[in-house]
NULO-719422 format. One record per atom (N, C-alpha, C): residue number from 1; residue in three letters; atom name; x, y, z. Coordinates in steps of 0.2 Angstrom, whole numbers, plus 5000, padded with zeros to 4 digits. Layout:
<lumlos>
n,res,atom,px,py,pz
NUM,ALA,CA,X,Y,Z
...
</lumlos>
This chain:
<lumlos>
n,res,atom,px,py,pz
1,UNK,N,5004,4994,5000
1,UNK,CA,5000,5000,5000
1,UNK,C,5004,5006,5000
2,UNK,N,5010,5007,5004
2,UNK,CA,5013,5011,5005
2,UNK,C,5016,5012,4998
3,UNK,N,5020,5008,4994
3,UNK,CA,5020,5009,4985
3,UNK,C,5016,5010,4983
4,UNK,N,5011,5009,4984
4,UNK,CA,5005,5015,4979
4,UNK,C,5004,5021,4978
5,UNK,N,5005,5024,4986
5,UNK,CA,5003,5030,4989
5,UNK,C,5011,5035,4989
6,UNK,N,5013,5033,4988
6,UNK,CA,5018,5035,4983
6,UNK,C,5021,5036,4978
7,UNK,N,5017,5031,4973
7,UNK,CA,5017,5034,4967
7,UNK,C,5011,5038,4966
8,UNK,N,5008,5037,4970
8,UNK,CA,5000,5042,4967
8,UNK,C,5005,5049,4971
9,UNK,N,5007,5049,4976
9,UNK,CA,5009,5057,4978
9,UNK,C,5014,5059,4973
10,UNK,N,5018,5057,4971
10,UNK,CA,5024,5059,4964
10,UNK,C,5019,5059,4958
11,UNK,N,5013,5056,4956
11,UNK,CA,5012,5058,4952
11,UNK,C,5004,5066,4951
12,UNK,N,5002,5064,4956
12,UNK,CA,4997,5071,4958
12,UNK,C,5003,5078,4956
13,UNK,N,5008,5076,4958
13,UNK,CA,5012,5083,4960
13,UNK,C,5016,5085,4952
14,UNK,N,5016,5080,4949
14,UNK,CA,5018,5081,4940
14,UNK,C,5010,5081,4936
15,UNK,N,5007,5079,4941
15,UNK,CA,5000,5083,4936
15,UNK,C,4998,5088,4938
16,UNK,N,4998,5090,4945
16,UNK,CA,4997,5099,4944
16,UNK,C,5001,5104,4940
17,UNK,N,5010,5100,4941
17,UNK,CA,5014,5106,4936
17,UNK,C,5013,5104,4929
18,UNK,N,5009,5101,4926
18,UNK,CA,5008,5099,4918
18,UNK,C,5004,5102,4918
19,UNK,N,4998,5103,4921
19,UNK,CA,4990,5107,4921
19,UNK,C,4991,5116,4923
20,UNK,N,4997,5117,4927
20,UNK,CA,4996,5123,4930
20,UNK,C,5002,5127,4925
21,UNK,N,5002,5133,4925
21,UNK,CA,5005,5140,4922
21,UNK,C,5012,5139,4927
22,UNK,N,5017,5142,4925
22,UNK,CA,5022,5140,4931
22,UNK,C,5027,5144,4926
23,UNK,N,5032,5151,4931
23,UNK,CA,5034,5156,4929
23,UNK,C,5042,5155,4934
24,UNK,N,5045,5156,4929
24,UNK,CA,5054,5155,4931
24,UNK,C,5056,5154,4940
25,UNK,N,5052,5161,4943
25,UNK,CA,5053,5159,4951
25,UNK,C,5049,5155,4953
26,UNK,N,5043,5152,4950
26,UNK,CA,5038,5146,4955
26,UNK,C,5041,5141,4955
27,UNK,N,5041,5138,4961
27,UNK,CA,5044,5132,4962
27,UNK,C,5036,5126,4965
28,UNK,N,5038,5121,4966
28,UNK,CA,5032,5115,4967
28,UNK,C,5035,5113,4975
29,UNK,N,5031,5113,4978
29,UNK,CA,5034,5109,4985
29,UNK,C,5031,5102,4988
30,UNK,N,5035,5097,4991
30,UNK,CA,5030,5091,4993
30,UNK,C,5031,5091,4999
31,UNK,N,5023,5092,5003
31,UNK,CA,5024,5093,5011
31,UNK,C,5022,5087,5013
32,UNK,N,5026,5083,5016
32,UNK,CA,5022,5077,5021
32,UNK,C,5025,5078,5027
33,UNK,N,5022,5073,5031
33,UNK,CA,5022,5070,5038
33,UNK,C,5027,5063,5036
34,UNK,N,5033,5061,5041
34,UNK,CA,5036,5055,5042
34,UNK,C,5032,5051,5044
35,UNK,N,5027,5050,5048
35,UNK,CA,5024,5046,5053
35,UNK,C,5021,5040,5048
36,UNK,N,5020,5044,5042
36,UNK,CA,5016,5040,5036
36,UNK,C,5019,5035,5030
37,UNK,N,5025,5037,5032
37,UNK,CA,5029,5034,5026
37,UNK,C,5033,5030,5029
38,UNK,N,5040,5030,5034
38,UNK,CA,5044,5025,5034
38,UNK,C,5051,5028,5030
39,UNK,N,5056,5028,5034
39,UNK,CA,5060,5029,5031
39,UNK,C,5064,5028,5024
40,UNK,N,5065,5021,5020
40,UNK,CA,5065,5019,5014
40,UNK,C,5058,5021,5012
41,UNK,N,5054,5023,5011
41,UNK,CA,5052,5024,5008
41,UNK,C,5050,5034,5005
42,UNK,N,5055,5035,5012
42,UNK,CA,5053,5043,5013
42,UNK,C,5062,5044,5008
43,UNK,N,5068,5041,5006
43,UNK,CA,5072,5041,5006
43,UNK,C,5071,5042,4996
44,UNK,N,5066,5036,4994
44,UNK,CA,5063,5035,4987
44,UNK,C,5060,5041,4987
45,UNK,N,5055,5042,4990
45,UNK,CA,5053,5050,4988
45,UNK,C,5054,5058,4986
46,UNK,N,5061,5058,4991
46,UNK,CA,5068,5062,4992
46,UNK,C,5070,5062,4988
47,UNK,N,5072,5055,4983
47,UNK,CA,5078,5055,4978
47,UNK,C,5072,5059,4973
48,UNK,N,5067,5055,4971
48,UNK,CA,5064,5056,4966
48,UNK,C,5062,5062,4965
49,UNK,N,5060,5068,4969
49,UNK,CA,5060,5074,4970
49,UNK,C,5063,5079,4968
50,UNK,N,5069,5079,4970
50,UNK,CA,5076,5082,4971
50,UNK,C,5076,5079,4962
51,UNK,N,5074,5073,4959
51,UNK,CA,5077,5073,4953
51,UNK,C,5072,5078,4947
52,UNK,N,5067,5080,4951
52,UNK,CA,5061,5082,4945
52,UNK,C,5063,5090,4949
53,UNK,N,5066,5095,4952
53,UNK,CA,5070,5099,4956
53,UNK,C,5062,5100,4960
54,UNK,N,5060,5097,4962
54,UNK,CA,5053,5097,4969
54,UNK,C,5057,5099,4973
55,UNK,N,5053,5106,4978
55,UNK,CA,5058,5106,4986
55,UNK,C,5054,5102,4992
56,UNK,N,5058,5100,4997
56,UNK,CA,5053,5096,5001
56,UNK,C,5053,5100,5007
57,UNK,N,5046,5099,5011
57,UNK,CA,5044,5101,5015
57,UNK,C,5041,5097,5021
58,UNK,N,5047,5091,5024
58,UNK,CA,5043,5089,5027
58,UNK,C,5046,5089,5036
59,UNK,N,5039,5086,5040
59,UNK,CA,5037,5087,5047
59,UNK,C,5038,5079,5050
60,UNK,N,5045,5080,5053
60,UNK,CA,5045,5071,5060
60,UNK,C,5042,5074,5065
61,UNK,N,5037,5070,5066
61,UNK,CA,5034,5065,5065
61,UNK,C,5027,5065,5062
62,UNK,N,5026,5073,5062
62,UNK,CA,5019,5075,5059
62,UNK,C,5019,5084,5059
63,UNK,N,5013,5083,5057
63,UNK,CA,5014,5093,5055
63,UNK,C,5011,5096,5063
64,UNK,N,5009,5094,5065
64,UNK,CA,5006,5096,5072
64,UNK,C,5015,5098,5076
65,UNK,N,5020,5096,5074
65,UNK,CA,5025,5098,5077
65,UNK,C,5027,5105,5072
66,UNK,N,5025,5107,5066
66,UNK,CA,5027,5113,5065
66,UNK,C,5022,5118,5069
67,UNK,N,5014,5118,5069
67,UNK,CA,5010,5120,5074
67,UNK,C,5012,5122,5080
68,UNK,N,5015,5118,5084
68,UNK,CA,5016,5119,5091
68,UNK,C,5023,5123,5091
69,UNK,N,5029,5123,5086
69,UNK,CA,5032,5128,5088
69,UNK,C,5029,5135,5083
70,UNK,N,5024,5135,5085
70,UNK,CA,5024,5141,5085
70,UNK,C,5022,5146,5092
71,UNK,N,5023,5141,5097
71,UNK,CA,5022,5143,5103
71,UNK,C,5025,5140,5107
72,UNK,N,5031,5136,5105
72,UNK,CA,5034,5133,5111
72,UNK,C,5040,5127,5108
73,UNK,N,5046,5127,5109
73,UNK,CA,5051,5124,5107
73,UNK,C,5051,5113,5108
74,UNK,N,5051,5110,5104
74,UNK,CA,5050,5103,5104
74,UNK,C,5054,5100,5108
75,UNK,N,5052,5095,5112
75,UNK,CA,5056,5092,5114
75,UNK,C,5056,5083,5114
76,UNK,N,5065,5083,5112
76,UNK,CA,5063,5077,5110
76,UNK,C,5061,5071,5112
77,UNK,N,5060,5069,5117
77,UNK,CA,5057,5064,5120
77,UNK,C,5048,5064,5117
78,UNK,N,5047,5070,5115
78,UNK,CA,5041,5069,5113
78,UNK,C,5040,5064,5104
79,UNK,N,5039,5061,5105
79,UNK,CA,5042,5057,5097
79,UNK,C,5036,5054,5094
80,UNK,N,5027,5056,5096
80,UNK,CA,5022,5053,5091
80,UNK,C,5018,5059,5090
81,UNK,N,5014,5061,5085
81,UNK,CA,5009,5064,5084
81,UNK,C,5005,5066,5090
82,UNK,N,5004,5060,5095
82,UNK,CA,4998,5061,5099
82,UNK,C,5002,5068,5104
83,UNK,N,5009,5067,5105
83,UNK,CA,5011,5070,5110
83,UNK,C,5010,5079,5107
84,UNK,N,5012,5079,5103
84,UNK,CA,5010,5085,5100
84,UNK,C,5002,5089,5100
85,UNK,N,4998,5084,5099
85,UNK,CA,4992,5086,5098
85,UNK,C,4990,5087,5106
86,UNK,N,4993,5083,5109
86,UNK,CA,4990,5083,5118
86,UNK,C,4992,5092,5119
87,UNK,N,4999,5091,5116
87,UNK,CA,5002,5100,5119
87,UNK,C,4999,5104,5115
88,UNK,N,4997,5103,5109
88,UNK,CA,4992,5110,5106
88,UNK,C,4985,5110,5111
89,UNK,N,4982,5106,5113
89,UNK,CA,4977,5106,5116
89,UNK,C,4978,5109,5123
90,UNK,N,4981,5107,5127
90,UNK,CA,4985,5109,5132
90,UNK,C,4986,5118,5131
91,UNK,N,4988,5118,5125
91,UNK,CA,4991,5125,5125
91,UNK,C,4985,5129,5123
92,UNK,N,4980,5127,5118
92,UNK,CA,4977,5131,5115
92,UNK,C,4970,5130,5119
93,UNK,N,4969,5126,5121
93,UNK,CA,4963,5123,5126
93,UNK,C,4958,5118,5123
94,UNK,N,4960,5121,5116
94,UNK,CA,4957,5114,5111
94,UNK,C,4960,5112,5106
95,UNK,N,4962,5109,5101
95,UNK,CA,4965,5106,5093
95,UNK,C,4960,5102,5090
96,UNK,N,4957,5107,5082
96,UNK,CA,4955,5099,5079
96,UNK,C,4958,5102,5073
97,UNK,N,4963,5097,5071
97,UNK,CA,4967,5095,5065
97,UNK,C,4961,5097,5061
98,UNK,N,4955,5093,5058
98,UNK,CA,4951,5095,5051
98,UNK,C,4949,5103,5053
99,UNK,N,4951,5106,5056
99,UNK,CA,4947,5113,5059
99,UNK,C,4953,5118,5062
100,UNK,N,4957,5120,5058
100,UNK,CA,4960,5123,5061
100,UNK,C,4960,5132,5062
101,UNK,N,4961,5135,5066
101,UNK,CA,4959,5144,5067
101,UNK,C,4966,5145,5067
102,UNK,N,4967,5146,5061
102,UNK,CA,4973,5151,5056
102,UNK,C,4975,5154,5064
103,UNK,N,4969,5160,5064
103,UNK,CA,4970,5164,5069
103,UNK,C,4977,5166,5073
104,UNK,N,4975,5158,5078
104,UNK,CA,4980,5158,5084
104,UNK,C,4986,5159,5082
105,UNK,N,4989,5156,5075
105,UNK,CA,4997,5152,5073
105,UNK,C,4998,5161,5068
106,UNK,N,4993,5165,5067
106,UNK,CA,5000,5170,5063
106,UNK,C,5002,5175,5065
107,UNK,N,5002,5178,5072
107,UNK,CA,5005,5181,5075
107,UNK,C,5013,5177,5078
108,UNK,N,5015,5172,5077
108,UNK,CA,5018,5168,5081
108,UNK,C,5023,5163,5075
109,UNK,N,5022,5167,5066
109,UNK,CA,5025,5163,5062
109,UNK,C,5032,5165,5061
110,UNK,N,5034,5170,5062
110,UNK,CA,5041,5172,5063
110,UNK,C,5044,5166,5070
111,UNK,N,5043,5166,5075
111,UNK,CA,5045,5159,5080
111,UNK,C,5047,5156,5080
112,UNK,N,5040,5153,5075
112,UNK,CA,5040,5146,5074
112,UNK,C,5046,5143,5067
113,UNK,N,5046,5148,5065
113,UNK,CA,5053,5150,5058
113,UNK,C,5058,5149,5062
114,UNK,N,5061,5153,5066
114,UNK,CA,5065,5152,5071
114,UNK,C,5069,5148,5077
115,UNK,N,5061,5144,5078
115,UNK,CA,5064,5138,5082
115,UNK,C,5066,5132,5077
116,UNK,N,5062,5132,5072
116,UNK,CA,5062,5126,5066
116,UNK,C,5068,5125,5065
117,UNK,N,5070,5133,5064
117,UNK,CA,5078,5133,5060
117,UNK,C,5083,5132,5066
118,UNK,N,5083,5133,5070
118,UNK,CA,5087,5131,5077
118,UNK,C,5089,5122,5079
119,UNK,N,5081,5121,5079
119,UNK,CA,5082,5112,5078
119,UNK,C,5084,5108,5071
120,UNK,N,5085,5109,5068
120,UNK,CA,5088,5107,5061
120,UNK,C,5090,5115,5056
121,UNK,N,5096,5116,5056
121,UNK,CA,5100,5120,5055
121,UNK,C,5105,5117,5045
122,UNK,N,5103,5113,5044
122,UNK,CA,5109,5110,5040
122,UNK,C,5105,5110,5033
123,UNK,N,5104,5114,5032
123,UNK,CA,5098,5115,5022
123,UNK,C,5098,5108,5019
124,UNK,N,5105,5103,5019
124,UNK,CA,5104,5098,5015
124,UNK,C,5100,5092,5018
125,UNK,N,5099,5092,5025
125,UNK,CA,5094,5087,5028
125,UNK,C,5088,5086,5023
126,UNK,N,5084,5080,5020
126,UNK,CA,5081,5080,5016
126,UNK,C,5072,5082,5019
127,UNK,N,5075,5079,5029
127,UNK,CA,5070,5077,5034
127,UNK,C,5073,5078,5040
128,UNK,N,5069,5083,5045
128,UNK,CA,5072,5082,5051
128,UNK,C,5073,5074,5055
129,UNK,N,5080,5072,5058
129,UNK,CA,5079,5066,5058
129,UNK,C,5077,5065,5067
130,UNK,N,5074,5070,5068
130,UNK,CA,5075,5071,5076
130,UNK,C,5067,5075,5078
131,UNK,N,5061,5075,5081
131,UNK,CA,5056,5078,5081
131,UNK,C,5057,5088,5075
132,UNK,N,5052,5087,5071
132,UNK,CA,5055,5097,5069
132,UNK,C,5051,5097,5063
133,UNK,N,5053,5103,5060
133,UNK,CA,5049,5100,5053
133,UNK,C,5054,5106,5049
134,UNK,N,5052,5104,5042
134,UNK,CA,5057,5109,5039
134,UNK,C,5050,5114,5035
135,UNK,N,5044,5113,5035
135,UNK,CA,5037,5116,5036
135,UNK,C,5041,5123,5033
136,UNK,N,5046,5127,5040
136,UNK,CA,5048,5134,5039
136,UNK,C,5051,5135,5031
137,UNK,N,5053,5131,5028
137,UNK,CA,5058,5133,5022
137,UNK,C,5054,5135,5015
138,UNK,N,5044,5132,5016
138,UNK,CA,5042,5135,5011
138,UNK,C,5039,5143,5014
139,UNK,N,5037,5142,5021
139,UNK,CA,5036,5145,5024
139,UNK,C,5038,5156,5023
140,UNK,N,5048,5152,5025
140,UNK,CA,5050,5157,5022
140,UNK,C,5051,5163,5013
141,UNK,N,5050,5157,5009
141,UNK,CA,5049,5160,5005
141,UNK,C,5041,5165,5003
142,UNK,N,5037,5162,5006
142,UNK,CA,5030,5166,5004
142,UNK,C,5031,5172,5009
143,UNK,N,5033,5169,5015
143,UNK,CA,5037,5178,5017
143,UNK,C,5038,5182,5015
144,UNK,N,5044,5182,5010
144,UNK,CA,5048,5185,5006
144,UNK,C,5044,5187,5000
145,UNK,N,5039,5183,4997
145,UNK,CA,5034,5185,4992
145,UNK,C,5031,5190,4993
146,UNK,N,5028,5189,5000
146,UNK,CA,5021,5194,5003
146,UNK,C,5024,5200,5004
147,UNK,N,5032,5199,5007
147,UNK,CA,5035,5205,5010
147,UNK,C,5033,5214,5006
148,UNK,N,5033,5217,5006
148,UNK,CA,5032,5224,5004
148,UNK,C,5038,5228,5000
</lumlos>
């Protein structure tokens, strides 16, 4: 199964750039979650990316750990999804993942940019190999688009 859903995510992402309009500085980004895929398999996905110039954007162990720093620094002992969403709950008083309030998280994306890059520091990592996300690196570019 997990060979499927990996060729259907590599190929959704070559059929929106064949369908869509794409000008010198657009780039394509692939955002996942580790918790889904497996290493070898996140390693295949990597190569293949990088071979079609895809940037990647992804979150160990899931994206709720990009979320959370935007309020508060990860720690590694916390190493599943649940832990994460216990501390968004914890933090914010509620979390529902299909229901998210933008709100709370953009006064707080500069941070969260900041702690990201603090916990994984190295551009070439394809994937933080330690709780993190690299979420920030598309992040920061739309920064710099919006900027003024």
């Amino acid at each position: 199964m997990l060979k499927l859903k990996k060729v259907i995510l590599m190929v959704d992402l070559e059929r929106f750039h064949f369908l869509e309009i794409f000008v010198i500085d657009d780039s394509l980004w692939l955002m996942f979650d580790i918790d889904r895929w497996g290493e070898k398999n996140i390693s295949e996905i990597c190569r293949q990316a990088r071979q079609k110039q895809y940037q990647l954007a992804i979150s160990n162990p899931c994206f709720e750990v990009w979320l959370y720093l935007h309020f508060n620094h990860t720690d590694s002992t916390d190493t599943k999804c649940k832990d994460y969403e216990k501390k968004l709950r914890t933090y914010l008083g509620s979390y529902n993942k299909t229901n998210l309030n933008l709100d709370v998280y953009k006064n707080h994306i500069v941070e969260a940019v900041k702690r990201a890059k603090t916990l994984h520091p190295n551009p070439q990592q394809n994937w933080p190999p330690t709780p993190g996300s690299h979420v920030y690196r598309v992040v920061e570019i739309i920064l710099k688009a919006i900027k003024p």
